[in-house]
C-alpha positions as CSV (number, residue, x, y, z in Angstrom):
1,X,0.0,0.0,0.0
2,X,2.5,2.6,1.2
3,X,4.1,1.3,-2.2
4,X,1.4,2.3,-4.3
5,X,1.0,5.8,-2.4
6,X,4.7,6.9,-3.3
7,X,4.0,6.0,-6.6
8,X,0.9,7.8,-7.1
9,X,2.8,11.1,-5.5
10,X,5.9,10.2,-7.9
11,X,3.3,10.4,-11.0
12,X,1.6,13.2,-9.3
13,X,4.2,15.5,-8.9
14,X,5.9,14.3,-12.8
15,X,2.7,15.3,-14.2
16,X,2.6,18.7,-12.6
17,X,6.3,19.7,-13.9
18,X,4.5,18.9,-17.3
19,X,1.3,20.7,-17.2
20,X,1.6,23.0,-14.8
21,X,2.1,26.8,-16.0
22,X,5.3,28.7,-14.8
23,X,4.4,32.2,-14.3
24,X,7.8,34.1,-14.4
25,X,8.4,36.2,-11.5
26,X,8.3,39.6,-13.4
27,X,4.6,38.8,-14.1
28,X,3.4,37.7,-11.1
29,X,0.7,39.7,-10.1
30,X,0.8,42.0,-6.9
31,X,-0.9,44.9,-5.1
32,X,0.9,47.9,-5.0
33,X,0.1,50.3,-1.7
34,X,0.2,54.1,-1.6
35,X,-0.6,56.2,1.7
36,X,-0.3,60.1,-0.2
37,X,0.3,63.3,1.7
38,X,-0.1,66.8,0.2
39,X,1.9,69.4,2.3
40,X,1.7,72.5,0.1
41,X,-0.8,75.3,0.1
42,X,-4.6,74.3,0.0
43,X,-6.5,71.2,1.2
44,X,-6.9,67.9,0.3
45,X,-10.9,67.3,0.0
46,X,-13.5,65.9,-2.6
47,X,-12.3,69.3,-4.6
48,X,-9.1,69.2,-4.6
49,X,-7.6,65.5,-5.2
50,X,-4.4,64.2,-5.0
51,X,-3.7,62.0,-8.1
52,X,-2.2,58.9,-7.6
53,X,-0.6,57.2,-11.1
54,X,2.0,54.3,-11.6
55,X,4.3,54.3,-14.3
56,X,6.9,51.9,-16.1
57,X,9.3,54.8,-16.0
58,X,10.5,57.1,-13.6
59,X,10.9,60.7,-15.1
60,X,6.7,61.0,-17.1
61,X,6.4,63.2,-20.1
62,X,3.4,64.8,-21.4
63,X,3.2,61.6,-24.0
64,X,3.3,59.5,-21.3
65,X,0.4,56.7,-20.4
66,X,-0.4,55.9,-16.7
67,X,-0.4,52.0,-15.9
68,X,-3.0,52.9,-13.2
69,X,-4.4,56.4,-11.7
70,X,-6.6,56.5,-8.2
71,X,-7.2,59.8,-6.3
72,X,-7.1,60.3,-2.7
73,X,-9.8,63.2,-1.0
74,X,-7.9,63.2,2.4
75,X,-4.2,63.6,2.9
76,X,-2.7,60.9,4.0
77,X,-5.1,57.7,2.7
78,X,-4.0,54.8,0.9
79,X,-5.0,53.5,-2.3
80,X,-4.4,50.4,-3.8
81,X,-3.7,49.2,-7.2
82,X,-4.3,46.0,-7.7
83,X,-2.9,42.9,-9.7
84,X,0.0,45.1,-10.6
85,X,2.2,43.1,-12.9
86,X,5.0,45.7,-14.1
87,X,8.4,45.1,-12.3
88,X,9.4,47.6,-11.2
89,X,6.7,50.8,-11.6
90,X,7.3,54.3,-10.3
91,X,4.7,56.4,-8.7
92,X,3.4,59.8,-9.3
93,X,1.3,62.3,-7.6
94,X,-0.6,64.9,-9.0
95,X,-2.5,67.9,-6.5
96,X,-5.2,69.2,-8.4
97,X,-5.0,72.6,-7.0
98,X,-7.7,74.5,-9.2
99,X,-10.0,71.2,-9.0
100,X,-10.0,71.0,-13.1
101,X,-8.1,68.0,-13.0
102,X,-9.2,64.4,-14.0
103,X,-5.7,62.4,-14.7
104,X,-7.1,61.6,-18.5
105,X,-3.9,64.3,-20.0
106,X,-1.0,65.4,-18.8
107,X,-1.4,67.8,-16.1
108,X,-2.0,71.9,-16.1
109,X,1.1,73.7,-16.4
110,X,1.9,74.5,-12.9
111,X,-0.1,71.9,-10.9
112,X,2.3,70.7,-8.0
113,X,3.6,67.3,-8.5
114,X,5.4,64.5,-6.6
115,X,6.6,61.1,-6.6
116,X,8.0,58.2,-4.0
117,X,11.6,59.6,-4.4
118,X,14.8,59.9,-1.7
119,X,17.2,63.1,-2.8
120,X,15.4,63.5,-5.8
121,X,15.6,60.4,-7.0
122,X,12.7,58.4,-8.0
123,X,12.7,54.7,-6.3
124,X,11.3,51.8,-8.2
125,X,8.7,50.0,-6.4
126,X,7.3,46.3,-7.0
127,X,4.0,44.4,-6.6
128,X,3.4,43.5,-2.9
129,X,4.8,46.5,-1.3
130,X,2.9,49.2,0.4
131,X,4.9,53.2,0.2
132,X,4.2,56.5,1.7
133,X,5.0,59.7,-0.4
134,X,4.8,63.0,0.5
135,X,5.0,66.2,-2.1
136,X,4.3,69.7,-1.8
137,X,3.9,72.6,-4.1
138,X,7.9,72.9,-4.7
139,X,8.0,71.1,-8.4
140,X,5.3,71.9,-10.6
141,X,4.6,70.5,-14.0
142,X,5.9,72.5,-16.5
């Protein structure tokens, strides 16, 4: 009997290297965290949104395209984007300071912007990990 079990796990586990799908690591799928603080001039409220966007590149452009937007209506909440699959993606925050913003083209010249960046720098982030980001009005898109 215990014979027959092995065997059955041997031809088990030989069929699974043979039909089973292998899902590379740089497309697993993972949900990407982002608590967002505005610190410049005005509020944060239903009015006045803080733009959340993921990107495959650090530095956006005007002809860039988002991998995912969310807004936030109270400093300091989180939004998640889920079932991120880009490895790694760099986040971007937009304040919509004269509440004419909507994230579908590039932003108003002279709306403040962010990202999750150390000295300037933006860091890369991958699925599963949860950031903060703070911004103020400092750097605005030009």
């Amino acid at each position: 009997m215990r014979m027959l079990l092995g065997m059955a796990v041997a031809i088990s586990v030989l069929s699974l290297g043979t039909n089973a799908a292998v899902v590379p690591l740089s497309l697993q799928a993972g949900d990407i965290s982002v608590a967002a603080s505005y610190k410049g001039k005005g509020p944060v409220d239903d009015k006045h949104k803080i733009l959340v966007f993921l990107f495959d590149h650090p530095t956006p452009t005007a002809g860039s395209e988002p991998l995912g937007l969310q807004t936030i209506s109270k400093n300091g909440d989180v939004v998640t984007f889920k079932g991120v699959t880009v490895n790694p993606v760099y986040v971007t925050m937009v304040y919509d300071e004269k509440s004419n913003y909507d994230g579908q083209s590039p932003p108003p010249v002279g709306a403040p912007i962010g990202s999750y960046a150390k000295g300037g720098k933006a860091i890369p982030v991958k699925p599963g990990e949860k950031v903060k980001a703070t911004f103020d009005d400092s750097v605005r898109w030009k």
